[in-house]
C-alpha positions in Angstrom: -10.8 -95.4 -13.4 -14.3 -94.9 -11.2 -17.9 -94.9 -12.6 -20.7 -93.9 -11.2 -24.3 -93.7 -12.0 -25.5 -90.3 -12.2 -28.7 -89.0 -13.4 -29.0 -85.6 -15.6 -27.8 -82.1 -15.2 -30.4 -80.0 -16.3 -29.9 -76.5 -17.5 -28.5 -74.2 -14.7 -27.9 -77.0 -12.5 -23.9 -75.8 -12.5 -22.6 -72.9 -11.8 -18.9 -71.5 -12.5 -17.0 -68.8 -11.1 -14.7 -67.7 -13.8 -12.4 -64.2 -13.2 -9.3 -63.8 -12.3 -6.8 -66.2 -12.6 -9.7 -69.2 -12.4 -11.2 -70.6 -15.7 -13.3 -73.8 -16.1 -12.9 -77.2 -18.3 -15.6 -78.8 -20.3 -14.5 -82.3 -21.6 -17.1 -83.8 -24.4 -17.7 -87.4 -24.4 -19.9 -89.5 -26.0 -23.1 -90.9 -24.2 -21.1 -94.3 -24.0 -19.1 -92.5 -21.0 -22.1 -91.9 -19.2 -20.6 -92.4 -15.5 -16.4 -93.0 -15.9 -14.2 -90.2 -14.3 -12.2 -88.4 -16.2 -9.4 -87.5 -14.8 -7.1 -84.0 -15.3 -3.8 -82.3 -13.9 -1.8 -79.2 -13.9 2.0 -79.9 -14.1 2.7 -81.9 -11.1 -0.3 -80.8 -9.4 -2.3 -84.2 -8.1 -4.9 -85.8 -10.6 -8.6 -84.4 -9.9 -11.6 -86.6 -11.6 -15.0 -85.1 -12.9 -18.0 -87.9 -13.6 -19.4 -87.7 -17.2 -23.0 -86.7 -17.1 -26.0 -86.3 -19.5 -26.3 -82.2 -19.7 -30.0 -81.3 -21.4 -30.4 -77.7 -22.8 -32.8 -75.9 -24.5 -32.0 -77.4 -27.9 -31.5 -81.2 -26.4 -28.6 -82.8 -24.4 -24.6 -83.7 -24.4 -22.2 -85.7 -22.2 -19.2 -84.0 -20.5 -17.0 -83.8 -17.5 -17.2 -80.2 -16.3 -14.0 -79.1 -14.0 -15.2 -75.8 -12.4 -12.5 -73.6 -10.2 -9.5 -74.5 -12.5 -5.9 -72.5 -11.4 -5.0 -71.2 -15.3 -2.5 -73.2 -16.8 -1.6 -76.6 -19.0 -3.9 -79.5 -17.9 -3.4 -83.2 -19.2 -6.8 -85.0 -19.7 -6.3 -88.3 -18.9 -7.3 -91.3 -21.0 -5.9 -93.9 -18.4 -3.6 -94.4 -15.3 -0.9 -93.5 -18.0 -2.1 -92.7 -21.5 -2.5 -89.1 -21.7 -5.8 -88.2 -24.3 -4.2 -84.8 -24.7 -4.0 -80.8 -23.3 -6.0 -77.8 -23.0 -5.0 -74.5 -21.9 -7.2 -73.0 -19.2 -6.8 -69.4 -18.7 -8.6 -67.0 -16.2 -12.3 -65.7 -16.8 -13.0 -68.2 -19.6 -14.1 -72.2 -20.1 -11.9 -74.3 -22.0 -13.3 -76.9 -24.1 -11.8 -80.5 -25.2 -13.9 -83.0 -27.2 -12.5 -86.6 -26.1 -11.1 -88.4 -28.8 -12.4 -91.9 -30.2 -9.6 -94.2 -29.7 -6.3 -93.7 -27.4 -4.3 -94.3 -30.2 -3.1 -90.9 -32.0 -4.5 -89.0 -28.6 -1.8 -89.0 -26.5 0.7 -86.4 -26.1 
């Protein structure tokens, strides 16, 4: 597990190209998160790690891990080195969405 210190995102700082058989992952943390890499895989694929960020909008701000340029398919979201926190589906030409759950405990799967 990595952190990092990272300052905002601010609205239309990322950009995803979504079509085809390529979709997109949002992860939504709390602001405790701020920095720690969340990491994600397909199947057998190898792990890939997004930093957790402060996003502002219009209408005020969030934390998430965005995963642009995703292959569709099954992705494990990764609590810890072993512990899964769950899946998401990620199909082609749209963003998936998982809201990280509060404890490990109940999450896996």
């Amino acid at each position: 597990m990595h952190e990092h210190t990272y300052g905002p995102s601010e609205t239309g700082s990322v950009v995803l190209e979504l079509g085809g058989d390529t979709g997109a992952l949002i992860v939504y943390t709390g602001r405790d998160l701020h920095g720690r890499e969340i990491e994600i895989s397909r199947g057998d694929d190898r792990r890939v790690h997004s930093a957790v960020r402060e996003r502002r909008v219009r209408d005020g701000s969030f934390h998430s891990a965005v995963y642009p340029d995703l292959p569709a398919g099954i992705y494990t979201i990764w609590w810890d080195e072993i512990t899964s926190a769950g899946t998401v589906s990620v199909h082609g030409g749209v963003i998936a969405e998982f809201a990280w759950p509060s404890s490990a405990f109940g999450a896996a799967g």
